[in-house]
MARRO-276852 format. One record per atom (N, C-alpha, C, CB): residue number from 1; residue in one letter; atom name; x negated, y negated, z. Coordinates in Angstrom, 3 decimals, decimal comma, padded with zeros to 6 digits, m for minus. Glycine has a CB too. Example, Ala and Ser with C-alpha at 12.3 -4.5 7.8 and 13.67 -1.06 7.14 Angstrom:
2
resi  resn  name  east  north  up
1  a  N  m013,190  005,690  007,800
1  a  CA  m012,300  004,500  007,800
1  a  C  m013,200  003,300  007,800
1  a  CB  m011,308  004,473  009,046
2  s  N  m012,850  002,250  007,080
2  s  CA  m013,670  001,060  007,140
2  s  C  m012,900  m000,030  007,870
2  s  CB  m014,084  000,598  005,725
! end
This chain:
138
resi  resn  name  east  north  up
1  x  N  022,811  m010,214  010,227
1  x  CA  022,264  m009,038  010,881
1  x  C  023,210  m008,628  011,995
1  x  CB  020,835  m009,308  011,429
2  x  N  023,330  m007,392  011,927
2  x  CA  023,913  m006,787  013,140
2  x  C  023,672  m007,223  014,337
2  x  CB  023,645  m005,631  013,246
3  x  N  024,579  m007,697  015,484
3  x  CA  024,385  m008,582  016,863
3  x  C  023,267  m008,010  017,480
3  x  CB  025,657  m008,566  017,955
4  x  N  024,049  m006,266  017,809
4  x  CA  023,070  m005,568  018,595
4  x  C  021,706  m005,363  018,154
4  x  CB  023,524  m004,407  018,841
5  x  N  021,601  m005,240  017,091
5  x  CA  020,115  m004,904  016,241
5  x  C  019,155  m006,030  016,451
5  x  CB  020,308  m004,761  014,482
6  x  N  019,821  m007,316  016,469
6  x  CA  018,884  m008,422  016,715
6  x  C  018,519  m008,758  018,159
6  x  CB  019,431  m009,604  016,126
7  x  N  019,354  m008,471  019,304
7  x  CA  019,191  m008,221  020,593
7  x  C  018,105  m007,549  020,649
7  x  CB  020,182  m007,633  021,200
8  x  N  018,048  m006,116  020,209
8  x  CA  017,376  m005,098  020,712
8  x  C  015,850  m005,689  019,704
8  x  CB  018,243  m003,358  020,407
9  x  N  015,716  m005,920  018,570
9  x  CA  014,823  m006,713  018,521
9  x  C  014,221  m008,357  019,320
9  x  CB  015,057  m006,707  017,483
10  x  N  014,785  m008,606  019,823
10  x  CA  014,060  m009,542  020,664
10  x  C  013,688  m009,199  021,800
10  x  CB  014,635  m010,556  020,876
11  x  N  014,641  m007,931  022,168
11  x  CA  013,877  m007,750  023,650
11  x  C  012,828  m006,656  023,239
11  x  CB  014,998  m007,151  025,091
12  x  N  012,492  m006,394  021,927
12  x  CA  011,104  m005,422  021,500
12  x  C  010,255  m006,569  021,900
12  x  CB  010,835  m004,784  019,631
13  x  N  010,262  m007,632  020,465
13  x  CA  009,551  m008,335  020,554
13  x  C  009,087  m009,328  022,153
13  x  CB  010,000  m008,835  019,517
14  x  N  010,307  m009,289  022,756
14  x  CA  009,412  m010,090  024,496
14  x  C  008,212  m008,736  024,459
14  x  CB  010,908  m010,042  026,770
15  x  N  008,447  m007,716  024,664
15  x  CA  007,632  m006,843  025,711
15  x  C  006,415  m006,314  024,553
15  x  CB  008,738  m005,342  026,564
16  x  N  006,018  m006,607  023,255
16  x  CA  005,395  m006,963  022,373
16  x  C  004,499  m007,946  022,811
16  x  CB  006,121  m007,252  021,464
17  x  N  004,924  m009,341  023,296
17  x  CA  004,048  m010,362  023,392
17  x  C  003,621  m010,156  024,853
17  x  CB  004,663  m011,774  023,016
18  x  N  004,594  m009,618  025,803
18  x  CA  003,364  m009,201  027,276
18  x  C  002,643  m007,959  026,814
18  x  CB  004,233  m008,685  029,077
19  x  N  002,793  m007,213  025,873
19  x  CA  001,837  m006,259  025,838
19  x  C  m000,038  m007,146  025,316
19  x  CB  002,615  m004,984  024,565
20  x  N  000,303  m007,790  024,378
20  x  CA  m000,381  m008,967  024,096
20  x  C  m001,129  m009,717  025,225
20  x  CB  000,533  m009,803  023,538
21  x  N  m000,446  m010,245  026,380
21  x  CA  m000,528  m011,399  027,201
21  x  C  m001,808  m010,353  028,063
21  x  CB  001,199  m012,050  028,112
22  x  N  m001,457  m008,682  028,016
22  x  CA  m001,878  m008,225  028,889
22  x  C  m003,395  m007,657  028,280
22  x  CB  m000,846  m007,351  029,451
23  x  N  m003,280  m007,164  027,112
23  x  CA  m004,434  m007,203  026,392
23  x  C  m005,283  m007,940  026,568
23  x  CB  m004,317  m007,302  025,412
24  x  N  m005,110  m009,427  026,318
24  x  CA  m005,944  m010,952  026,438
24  x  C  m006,226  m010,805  027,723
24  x  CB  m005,112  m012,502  026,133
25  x  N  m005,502  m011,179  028,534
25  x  CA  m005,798  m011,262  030,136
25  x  C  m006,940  m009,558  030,675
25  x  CB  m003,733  m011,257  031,103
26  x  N  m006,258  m009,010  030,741
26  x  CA  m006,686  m008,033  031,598
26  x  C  m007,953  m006,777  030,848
26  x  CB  m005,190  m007,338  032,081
27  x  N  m007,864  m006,613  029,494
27  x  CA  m008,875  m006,370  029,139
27  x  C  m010,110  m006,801  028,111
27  x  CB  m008,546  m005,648  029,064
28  x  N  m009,239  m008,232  028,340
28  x  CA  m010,717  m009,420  027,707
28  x  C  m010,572  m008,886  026,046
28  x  CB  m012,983  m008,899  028,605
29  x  N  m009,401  m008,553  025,657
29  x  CA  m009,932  m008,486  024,098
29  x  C  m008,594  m009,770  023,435
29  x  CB  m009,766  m006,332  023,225
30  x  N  m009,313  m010,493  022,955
30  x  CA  m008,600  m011,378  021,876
30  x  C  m007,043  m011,024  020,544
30  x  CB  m009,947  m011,646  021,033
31  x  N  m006,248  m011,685  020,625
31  x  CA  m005,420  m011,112  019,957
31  x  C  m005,831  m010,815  018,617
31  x  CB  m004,395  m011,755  020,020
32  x  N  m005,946  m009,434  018,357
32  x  CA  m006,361  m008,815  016,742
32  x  C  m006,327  m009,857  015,822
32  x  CB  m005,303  m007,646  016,082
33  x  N  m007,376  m010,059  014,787
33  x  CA  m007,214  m010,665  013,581
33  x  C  m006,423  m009,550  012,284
33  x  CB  m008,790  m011,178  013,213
34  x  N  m006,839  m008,319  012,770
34  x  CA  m006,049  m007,560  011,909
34  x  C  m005,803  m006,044  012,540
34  x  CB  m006,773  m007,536  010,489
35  x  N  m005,145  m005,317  011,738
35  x  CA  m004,852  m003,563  011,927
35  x  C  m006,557  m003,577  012,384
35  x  CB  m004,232  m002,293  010,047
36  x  N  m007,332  m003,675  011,514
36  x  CA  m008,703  m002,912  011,716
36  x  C  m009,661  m003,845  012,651
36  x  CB  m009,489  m002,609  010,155
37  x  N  m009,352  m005,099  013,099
37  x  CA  m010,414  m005,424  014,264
37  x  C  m009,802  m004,773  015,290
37  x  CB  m010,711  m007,011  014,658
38  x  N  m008,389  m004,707  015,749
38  x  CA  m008,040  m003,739  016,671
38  x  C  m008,995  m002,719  016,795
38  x  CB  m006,847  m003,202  016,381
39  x  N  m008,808  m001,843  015,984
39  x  CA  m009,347  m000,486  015,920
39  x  C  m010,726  m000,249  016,725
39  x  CB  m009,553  m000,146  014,431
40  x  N  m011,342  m001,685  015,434
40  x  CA  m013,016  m001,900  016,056
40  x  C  m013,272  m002,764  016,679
40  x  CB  m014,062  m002,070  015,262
41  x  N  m013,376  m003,458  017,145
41  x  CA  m013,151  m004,233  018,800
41  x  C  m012,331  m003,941  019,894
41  x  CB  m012,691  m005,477  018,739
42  x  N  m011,148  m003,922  019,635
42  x  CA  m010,284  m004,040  020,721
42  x  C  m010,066  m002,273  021,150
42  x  CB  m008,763  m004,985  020,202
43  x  N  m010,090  m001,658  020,651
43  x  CA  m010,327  m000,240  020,827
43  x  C  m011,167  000,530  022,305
43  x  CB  m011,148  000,031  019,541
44  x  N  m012,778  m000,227  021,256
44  x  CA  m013,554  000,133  022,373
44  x  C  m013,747  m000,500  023,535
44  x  CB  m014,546  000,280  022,053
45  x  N  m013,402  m001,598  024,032
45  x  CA  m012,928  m002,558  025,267
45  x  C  m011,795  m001,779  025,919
45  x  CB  m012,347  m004,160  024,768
46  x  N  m010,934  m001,337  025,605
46  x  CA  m010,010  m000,338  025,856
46  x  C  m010,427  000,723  026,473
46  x  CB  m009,464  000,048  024,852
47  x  N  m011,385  001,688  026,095
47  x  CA  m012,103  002,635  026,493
47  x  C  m013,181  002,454  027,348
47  x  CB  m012,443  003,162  025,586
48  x  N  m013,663  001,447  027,320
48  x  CA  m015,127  000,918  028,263
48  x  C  m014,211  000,947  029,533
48  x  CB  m016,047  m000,986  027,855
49  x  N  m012,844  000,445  029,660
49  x  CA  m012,423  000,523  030,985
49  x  C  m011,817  001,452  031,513
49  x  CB  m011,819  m000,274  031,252
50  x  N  m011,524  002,573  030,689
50  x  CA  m011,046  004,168  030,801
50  x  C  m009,401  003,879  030,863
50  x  CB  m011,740  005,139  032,440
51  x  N  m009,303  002,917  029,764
51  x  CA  m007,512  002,509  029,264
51  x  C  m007,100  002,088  030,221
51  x  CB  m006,367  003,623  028,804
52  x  N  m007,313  001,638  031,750
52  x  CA  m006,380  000,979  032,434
52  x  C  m007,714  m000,434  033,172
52  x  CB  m005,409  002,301  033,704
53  x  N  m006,757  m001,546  033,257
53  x  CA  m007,428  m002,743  033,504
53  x  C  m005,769  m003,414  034,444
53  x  CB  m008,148  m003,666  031,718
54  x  N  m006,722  m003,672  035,478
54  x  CA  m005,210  m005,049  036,302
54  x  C  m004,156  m004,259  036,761
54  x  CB  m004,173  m006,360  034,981
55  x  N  m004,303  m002,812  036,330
55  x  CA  m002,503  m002,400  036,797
55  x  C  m002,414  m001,425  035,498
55  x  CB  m000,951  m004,080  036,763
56  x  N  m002,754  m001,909  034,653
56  x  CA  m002,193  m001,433  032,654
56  x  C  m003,186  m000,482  032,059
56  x  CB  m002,280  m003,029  031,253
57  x  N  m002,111  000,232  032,171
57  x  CA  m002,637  001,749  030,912
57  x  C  m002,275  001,307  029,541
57  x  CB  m001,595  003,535  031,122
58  x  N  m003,506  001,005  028,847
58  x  CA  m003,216  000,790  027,239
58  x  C  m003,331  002,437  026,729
58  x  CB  m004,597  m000,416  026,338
59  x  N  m002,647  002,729  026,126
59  x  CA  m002,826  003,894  025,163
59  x  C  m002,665  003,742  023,666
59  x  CB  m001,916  004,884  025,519
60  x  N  m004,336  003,313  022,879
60  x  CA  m004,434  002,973  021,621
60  x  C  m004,326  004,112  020,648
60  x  CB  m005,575  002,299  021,476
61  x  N  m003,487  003,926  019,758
61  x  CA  m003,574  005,043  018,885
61  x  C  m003,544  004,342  017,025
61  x  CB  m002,070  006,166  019,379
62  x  N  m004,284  004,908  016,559
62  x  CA  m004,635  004,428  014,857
62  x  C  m004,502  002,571  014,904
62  x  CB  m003,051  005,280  013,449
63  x  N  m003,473  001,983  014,515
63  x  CA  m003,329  000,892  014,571
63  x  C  m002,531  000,038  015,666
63  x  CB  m003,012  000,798  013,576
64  x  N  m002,354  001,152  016,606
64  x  CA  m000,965  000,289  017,407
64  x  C  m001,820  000,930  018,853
64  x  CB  001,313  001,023  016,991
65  x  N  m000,988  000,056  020,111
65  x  CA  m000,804  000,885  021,278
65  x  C  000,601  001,068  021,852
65  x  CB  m001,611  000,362  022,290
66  x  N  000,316  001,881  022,856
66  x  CA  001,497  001,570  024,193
66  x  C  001,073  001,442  025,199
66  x  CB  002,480  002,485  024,574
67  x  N  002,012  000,846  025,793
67  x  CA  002,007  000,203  027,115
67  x  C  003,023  m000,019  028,296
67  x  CB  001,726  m000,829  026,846
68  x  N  003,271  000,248  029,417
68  x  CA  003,932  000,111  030,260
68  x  C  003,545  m000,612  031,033
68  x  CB  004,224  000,912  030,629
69  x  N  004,489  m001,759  031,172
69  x  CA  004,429  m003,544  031,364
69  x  C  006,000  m003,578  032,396
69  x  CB  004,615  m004,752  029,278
70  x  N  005,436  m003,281  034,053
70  x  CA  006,205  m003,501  034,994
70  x  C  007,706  m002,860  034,599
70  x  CB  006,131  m004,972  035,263
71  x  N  007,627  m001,717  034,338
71  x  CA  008,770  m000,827  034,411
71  x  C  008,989  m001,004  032,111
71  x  CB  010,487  m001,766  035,929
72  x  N  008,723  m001,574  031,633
72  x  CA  009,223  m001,583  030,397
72  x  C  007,624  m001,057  029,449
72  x  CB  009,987  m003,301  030,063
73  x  N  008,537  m000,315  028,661
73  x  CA  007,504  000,647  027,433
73  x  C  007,433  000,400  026,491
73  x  CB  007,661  001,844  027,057
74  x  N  006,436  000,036  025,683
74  x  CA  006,498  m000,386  024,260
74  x  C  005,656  000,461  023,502
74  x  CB  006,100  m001,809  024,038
75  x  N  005,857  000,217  022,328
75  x  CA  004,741  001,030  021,146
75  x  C  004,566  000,648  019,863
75  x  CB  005,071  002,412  020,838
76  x  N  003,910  000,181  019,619
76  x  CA  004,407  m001,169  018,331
76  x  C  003,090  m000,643  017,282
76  x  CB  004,181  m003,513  019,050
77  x  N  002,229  m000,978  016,197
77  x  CA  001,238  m000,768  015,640
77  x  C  000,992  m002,758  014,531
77  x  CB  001,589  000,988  014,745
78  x  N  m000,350  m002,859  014,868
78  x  CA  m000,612  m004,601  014,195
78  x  C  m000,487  m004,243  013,009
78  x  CB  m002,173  m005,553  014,381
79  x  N  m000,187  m005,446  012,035
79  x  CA  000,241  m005,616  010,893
79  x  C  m001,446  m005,667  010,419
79  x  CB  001,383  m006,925  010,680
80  x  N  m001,392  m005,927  009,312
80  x  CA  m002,780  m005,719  008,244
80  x  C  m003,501  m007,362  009,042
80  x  CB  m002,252  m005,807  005,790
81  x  N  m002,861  m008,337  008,918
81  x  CA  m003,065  m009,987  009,649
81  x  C  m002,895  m010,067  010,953
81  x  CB  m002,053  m011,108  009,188
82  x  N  m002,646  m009,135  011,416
82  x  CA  m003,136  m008,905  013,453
82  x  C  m001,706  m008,886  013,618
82  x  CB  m004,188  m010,530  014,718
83  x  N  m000,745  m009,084  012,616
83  x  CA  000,808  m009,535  013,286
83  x  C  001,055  m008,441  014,316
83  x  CB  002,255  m009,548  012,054
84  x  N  001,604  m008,734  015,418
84  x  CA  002,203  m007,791  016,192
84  x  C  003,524  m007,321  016,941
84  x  CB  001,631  m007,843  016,789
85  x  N  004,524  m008,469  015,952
85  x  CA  005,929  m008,530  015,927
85  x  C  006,587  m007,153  014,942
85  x  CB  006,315  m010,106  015,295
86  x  N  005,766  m006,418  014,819
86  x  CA  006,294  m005,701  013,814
86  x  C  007,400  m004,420  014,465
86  x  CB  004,974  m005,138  012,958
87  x  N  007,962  m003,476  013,517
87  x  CA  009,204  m002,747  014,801
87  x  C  009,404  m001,459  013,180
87  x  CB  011,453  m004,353  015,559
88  x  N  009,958  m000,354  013,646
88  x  CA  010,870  000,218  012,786
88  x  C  011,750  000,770  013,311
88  x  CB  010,460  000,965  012,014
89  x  N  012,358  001,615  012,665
89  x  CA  013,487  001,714  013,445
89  x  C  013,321  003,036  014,272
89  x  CB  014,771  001,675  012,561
90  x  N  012,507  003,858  014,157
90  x  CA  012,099  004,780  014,896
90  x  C  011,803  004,387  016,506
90  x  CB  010,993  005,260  014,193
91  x  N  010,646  003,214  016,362
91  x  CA  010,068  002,956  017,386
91  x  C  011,180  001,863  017,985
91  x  CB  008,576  002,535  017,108
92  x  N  012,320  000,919  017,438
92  x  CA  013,380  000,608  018,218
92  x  C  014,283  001,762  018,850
92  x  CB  014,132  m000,212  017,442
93  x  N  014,333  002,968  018,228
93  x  CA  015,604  003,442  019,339
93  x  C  014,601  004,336  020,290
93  x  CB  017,184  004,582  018,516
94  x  N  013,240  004,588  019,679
94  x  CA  012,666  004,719  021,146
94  x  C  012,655  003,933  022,118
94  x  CB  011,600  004,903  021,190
95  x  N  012,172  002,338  021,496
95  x  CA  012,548  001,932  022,986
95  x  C  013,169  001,785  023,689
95  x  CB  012,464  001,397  023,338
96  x  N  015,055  001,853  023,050
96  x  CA  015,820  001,688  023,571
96  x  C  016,021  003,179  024,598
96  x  CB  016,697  001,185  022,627
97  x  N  015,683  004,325  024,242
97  x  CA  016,055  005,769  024,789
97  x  C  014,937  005,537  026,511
97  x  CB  015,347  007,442  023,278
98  x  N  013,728  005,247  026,009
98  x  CA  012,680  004,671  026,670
98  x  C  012,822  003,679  028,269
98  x  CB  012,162  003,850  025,527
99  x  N  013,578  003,367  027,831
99  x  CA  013,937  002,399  028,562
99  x  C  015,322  002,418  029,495
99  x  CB  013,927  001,444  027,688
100  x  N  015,846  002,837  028,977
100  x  CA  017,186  003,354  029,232
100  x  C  017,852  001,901  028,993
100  x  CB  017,443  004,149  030,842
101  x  N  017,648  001,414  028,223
101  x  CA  018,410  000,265  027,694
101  x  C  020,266  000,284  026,979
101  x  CB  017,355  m000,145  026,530
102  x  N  021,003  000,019  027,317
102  x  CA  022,108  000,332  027,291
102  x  C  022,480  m000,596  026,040
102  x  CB  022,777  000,213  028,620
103  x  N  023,034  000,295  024,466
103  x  CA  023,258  000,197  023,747
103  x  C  024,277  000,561  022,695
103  x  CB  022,622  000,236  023,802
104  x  N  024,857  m000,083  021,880
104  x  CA  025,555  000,481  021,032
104  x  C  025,042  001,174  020,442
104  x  CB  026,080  m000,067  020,419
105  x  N  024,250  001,660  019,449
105  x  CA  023,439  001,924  018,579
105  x  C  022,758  003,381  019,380
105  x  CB  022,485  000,563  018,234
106  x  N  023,264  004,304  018,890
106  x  CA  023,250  005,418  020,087
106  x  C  022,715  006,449  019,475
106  x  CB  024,648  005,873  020,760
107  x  N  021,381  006,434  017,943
107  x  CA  021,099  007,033  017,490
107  x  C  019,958  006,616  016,586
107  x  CB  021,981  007,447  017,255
108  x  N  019,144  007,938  015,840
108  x  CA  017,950  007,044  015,309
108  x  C  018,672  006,449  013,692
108  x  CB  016,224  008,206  015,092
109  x  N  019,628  007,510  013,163
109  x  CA  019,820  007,416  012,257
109  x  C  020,804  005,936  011,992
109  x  CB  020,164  008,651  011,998
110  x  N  021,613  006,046  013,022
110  x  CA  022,758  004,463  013,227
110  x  C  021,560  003,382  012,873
110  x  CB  023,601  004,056  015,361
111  x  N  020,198  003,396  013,843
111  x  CA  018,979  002,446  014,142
111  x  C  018,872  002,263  012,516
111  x  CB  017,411  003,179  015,119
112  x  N  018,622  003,459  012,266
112  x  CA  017,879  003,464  010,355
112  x  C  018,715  002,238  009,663
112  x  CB  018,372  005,359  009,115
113  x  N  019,970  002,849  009,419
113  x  CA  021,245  002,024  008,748
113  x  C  021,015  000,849  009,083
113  x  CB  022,715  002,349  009,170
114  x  N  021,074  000,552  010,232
114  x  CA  021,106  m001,233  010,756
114  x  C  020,148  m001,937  010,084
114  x  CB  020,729  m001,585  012,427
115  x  N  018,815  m001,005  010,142
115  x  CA  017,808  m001,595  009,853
115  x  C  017,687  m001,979  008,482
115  x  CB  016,895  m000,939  010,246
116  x  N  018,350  m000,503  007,371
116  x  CA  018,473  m001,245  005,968
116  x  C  018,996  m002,137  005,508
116  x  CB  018,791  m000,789  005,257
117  x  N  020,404  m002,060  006,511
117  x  CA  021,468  m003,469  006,049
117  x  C  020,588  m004,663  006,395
117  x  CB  023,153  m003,646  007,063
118  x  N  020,114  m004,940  007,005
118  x  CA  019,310  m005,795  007,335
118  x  C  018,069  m006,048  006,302
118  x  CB  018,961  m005,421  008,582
119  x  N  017,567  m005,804  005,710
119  x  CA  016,304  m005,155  005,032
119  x  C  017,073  m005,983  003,841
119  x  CB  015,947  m003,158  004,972
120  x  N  018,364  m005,342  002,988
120  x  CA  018,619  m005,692  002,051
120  x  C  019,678  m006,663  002,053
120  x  CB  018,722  m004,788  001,446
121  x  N  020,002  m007,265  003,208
121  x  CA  020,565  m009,124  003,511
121  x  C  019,567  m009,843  003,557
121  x  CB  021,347  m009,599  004,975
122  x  N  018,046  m009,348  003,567
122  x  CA  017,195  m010,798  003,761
122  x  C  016,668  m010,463  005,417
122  x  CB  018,433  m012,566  003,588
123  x  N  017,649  m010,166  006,390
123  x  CA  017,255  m010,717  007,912
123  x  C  015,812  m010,147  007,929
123  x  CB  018,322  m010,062  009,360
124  x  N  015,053  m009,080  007,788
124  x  CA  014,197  m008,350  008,003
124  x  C  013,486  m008,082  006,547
124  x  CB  014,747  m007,265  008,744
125  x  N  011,800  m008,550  006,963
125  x  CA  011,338  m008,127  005,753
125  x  C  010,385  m007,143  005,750
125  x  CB  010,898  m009,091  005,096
126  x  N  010,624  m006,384  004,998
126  x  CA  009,965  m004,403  004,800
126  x  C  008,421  m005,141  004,697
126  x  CB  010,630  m003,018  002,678
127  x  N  007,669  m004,785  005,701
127  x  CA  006,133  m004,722  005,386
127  x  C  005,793  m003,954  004,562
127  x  CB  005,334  m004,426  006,328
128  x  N  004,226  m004,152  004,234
128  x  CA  003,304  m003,833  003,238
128  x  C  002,478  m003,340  003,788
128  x  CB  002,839  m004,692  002,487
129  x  N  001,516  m002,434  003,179
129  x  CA  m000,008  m002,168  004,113
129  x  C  000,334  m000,395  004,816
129  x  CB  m000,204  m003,787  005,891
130  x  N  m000,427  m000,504  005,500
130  x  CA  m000,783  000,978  006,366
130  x  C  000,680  000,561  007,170
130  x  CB  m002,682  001,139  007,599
131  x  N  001,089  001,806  007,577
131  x  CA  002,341  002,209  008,468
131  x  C  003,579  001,537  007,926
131  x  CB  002,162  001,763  010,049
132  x  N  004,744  001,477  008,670
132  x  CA  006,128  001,108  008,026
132  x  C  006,754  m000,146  008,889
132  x  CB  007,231  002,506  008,068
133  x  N  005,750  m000,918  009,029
133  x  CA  006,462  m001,914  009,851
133  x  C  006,834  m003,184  009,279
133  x  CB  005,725  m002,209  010,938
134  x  N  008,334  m003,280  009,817
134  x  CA  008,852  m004,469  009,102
134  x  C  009,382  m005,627  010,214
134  x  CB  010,114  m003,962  008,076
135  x  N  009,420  m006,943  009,622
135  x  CA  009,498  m008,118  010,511
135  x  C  010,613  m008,510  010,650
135  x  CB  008,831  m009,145  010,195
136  x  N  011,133  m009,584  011,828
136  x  CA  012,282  m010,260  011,895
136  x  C  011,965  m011,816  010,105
136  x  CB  012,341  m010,989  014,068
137  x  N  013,133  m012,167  009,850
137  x  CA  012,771  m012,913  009,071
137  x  C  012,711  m014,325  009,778
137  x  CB  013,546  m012,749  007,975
138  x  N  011,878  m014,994  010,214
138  x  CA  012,502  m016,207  010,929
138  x  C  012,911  m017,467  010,157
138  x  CB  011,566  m016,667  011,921
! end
């Protein structure tokens, strides 16, 4: 896999798992068992507190949220099994633009490419299910 591509995926995935840490903690909802307990549990816990809890504006949308977690932005959507490592390449060079994260990869379409070469070496495997999210392979 491309150096930079796997960088910029791990630093998705850190701010992925505090989006997580912050969910659990601050608005008492459990990490998703799937896309759809999100929706229906963790949703309306979300809204009972008028989207912000501790500091954190969750903004839930269909299967995913965002979140801004001490200066860093994420936007991710759970896998069908609650996974929430998931990424495409859309929502990587947002975060990178997002963020002002300083990168090679200086485009959505460059992002796309990386992501197929990757896709079809094995590193990354193309999800299944609702939306287009695909995983690191570990």
């Amino acid at each position: 896999m491309d150096q930079e591509l796997e960088r910029i995926i791990g630093l998705f995935n850190a701010a992925q798992e505090r989006a997580i840490e912050v969910l659990e903690r601050e608005f008492s909802c459990l990490r998703p068992e799937s896309s759809n307990d999100f929706i229906f549990r963790c949703v309306p816990v979300i809204r009972e507190t008028n989207y912000v809890a501790g500091g954190y504006k969750i903004r839930p949308h269909g299967i995913g949220m965002e979140v801004n977690i001490d200066g860093t932005s994420v936007d991710f959507d759970f896998g069908s099994n609650g996974e929430f490592t998931g990424f495409d390449s859309w929502r990587l060079f947002e975060f990178i633009q997002s963020n002002n994260i300083k990168s090679s990869i200086n485009s959505e379409e460059k992002m796309g490419e990386l992501v197929d070469a990757a896709i079809s070496q094995g590193y990354i495997i193309k999800g299944s299910g609702m939306g287009n999210v695909h995983y690191a392979n570990s």
